[in-house]
C-alpha positions in Angstrom: -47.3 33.1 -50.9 -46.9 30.1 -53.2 -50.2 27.3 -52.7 -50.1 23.5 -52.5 -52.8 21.8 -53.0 -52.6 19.1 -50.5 -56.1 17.4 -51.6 -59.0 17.6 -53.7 -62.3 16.3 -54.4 -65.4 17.4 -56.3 -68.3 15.7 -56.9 -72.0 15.8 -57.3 -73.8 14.6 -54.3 -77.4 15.3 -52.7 -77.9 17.5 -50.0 -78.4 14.6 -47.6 -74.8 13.3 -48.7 -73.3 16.6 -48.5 -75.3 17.5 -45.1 -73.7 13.9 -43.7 -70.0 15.3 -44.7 -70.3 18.1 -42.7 -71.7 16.7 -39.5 -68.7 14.0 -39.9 -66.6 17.3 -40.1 -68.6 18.8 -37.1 -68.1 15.5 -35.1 -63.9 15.6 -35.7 -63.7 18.9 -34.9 -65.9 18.7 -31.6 -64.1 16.1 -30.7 -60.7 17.2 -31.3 -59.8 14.6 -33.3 -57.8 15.1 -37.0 -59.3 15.0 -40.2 -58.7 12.8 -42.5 -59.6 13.4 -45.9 -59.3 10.6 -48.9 -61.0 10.0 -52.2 -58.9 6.9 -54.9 -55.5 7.1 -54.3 -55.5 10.7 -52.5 -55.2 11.1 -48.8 -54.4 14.1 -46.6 -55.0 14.3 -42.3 -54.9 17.8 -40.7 -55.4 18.4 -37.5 -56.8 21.5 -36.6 -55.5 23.7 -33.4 -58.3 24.5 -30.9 -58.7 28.0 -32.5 -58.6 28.5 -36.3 -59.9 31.5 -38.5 -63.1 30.4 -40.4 -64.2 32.1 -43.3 -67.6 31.5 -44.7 -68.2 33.1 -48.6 -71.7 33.3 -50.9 -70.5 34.0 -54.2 -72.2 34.2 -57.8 -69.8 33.5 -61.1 -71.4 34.9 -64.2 -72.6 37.3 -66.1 -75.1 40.2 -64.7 -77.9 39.6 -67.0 -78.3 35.8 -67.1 -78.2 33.0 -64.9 -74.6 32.4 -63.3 -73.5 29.3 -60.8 -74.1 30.4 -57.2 -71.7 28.7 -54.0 -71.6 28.7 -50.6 -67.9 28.3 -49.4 -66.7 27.0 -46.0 -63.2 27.1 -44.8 -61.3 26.8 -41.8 -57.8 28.3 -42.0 -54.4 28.0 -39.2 -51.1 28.3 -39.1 -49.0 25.3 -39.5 -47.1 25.9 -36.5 -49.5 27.9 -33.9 -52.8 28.3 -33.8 -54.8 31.2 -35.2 -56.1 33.8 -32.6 -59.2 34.4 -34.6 -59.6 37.5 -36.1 -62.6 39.9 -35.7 -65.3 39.5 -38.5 -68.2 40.2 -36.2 -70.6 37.3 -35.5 -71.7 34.6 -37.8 -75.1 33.4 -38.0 -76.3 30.7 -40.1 -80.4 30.3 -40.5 
């Protein structure tokens, strides 16, 4: 299946900064309320359904025998015109 990216945005930030985008995140999606994402000129609003798959990665790019880039991935995933039922991946914990 084909992929449009409907936004994008990286940038370095400090943990604080990145730490306050997420709770902002946390906040919409507690609340039920859409997302609206914008950086410049770019500008995208999704709203999530009450259940969406949510997929959470660790990954390490490089090669075995010297120091790679490490990431931590978060993403929250839905149909566009039902909600997800949430697959089965067993429970997350995050320490």
């Amino acid at each position: 299946m084909p992929e449009e990216v409907l936004f994008e945005s990286e940038s370095m930030r400090s943990r604080a900064e990145v730490a306050a985008y997420l709770r902002r995140v946390a906040d919409k999606l507690d609340g039920g309320e859409p997302l609206t994402l914008s950086a410049g000129s770019q500008s995208v609003t999704m709203d999530p359904p009450e259940r969406v798959e949510f997929e959470v990665k660790a990954e390490r790019e490089g090669p075995a025998d010297a120091a790679g880039e490490l990431s931590v991935e978060f993403e929250l995933e839905w149909d566009e015109n039902a909600g997800a039922d949430g697959g089965g991946g067993g429970d997350l914990s995050i320490e």
